[in-house]
C-alpha positions as CSV (number, residue, x, y, z in Angstrom):
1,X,98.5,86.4,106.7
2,X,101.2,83.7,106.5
3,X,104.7,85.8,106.6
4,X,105.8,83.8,103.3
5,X,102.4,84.8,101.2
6,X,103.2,88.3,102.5
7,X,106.8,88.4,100.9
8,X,105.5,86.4,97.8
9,X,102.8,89.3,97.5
10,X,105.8,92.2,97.8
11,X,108.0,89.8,95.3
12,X,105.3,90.1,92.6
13,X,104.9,93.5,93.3
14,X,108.1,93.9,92.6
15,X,108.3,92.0,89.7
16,X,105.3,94.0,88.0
17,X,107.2,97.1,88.4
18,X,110.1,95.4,87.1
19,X,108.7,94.0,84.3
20,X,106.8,97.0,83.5
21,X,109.7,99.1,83.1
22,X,111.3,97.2,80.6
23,X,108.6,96.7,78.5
24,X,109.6,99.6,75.6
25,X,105.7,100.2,74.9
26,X,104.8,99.9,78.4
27,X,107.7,102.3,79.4
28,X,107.2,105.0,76.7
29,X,103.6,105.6,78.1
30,X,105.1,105.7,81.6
31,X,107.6,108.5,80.2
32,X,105.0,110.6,77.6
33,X,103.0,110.5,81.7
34,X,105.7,112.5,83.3
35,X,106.8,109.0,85.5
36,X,110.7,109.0,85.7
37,X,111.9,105.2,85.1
38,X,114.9,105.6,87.2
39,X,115.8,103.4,89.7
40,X,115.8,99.9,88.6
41,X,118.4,98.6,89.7
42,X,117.2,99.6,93.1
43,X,114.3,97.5,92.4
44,X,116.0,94.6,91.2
45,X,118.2,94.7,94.2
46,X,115.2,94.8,96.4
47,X,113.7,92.0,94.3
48,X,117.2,89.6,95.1
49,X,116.8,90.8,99.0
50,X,113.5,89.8,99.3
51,X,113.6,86.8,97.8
52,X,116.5,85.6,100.0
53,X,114.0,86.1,102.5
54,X,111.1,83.6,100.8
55,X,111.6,80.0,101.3
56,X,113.6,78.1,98.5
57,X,111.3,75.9,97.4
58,X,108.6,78.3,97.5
59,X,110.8,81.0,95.5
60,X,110.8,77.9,92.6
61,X,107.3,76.9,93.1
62,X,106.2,81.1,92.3
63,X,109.0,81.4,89.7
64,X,107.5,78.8,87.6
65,X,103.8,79.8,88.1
66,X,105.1,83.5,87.5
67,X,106.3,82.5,84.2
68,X,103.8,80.0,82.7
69,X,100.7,82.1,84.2
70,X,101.9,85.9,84.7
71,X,100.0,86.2,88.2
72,X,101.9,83.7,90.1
73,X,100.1,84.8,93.9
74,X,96.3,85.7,93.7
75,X,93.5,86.5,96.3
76,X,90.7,84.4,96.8
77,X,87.3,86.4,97.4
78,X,83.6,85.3,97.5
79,X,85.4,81.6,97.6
80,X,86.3,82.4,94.1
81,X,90.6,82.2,92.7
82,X,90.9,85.5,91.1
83,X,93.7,83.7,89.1
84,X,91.1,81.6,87.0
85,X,87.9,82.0,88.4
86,X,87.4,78.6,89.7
87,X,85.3,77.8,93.2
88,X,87.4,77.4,95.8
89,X,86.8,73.8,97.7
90,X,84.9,74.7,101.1
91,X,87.9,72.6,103.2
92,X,90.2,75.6,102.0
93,X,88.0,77.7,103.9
94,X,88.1,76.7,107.2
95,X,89.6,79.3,109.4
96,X,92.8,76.7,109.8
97,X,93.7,77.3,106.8
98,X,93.7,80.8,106.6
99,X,97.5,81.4,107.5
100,X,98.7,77.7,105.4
101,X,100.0,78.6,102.0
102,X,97.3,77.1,99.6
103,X,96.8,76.1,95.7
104,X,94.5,76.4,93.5
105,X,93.5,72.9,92.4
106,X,92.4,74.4,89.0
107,X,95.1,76.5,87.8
108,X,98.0,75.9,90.3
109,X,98.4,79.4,91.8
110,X,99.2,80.5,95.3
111,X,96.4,81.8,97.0
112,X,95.8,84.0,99.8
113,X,92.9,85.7,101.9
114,X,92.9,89.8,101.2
115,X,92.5,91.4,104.7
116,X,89.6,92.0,106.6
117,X,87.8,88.5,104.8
């Protein structure tokens, strides 16, 4: 996998937990668990680090899909977008493209190949 979809895929990863912990609902679950929501910070540093890391226009490009769509970087299995569920055009499939950083034509995402497809 392209180094760049692999720090876009840690970024939302990041971003998730993020998000999650701030969400008062979300978080008082999380706590009533037994989960400690410490360390934030250390995941918002992380978050700044990483995406110094991710190519500028790239960083803006997920940004804006991470806010309009939630799930800015999504897999692509069975030649399907898990993003919105639209068929992936065969020319994405070609083994070229496997490390390129490609979009859905439907819903705009940035998709990638899980391992071992």
């Amino acid at each position: 996998m392209n180094e760049q979809l692999m720090l876009l895929v840690a970024l939302q990863d990041l971003d998730t937990m993020i998000r999650e912990t701030q969400d008062k609902v979300h978080a008082e679950k999380l706590s009533t668990m037994g989960f400690a929501l410490e360390g934030v910070d250390d995941l918002k540093t992380a978050r700044e680090e990483l995406a110094g890391s991710i190519d500028v226009a790239l960083l803006h490009r997920y940004e804006r899909i991470s806010q309009r769509l939630g799930r800015a970087v999504v897999p692509i299995t069975s030649n399907i977008c898990l993003g919105c569920f639209a068929v992936i055009p065969t020319a994405y499939t070609s083994v070229e493209n496997r490390d390129k950083i490609l979009y859905c034509e439907n819903c705009g995402r940035i998709l990638y190949w899980p391992r071992g497809t």
